[in-house]
N, C-alpha and C positions, 0 to 999 in steps of 0.2 A: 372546213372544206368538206361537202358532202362527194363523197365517191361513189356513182352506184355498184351495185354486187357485180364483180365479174368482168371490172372495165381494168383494161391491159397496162401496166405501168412499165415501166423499164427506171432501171437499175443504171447511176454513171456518176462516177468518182465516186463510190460508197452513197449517196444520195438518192432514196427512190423519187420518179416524178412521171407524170403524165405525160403524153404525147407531145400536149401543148407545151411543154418545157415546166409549167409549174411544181414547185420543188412540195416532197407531200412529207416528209423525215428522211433522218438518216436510216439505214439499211441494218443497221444493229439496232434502234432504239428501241423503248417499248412496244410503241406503235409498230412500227418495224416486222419486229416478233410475232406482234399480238393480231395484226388484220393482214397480213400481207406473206405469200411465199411462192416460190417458184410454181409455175402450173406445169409442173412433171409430177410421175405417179409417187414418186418416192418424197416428195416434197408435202403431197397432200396426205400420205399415210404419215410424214413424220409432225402435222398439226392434227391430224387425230392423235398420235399418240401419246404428243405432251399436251391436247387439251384434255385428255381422260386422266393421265396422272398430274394434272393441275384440282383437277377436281377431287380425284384419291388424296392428296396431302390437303386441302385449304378446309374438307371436313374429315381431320383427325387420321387420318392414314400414318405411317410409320416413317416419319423424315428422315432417319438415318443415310440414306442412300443419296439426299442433297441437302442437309443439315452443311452448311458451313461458318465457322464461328459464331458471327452473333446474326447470320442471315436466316433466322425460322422463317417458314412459310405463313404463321399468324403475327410476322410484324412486318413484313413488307415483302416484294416481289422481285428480292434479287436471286435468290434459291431458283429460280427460275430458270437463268442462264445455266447453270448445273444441266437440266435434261434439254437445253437447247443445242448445247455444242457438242454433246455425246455424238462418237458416230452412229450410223444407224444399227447396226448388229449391237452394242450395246442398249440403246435406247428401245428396242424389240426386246430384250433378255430381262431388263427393268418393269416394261410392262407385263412381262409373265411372270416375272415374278410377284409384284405388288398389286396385280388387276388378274389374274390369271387368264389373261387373252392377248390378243394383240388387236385395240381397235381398229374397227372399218369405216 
């Protein structure tokens, strides 16, 4: 399904979907994550911030801080969820520390 940029979904029963009712994923999934998040200010700085340390670990950054067991960030994409569900004061302390900014 092609979505253009910017077109408004709503969120019901865990389920994101479009106006017309068509169902687009569930609200946690990859896709989820990955194309999709609240249009408030705190929403749009927290998909800057995990996409700039998505990019600091997948070339060589220091994964200690979401290493978990056998989840590296060079065998697949569940280390992920790690700086997803951080609240935001830690996921701003994360990126100063490992990007020494906080992206805009």
């Amino acid at each position: 399904m092609n979505i253009p940029y910017g077109t408004k979904v709503r969120c019901e029963r865990g389920w994101l979907m479009l106006e017309d009712g068509r169902v687009i994923c569930r609200e946690t999934s990859e896709n989820g994550y990955e194309h999709f998040h609240p249009d408030i200010p705190e929403a749009h700085q927290r998909h800057n911030m995990i996409s700039a340390l998505r990019e600091y670990y997948e070339h060589g950054g220091d994964v200690s801080d979401v290493y978990y067991r056998e989840f590296a960030p060079n065998e697949n994409d569940y280390w992920l969820h790690i700086p997803r569900t951080m609240d935001t004061p830690r996921l701003t302390a994360l990126c100063l520390k490992r990007l020494g900014k906080i992206p805009t």
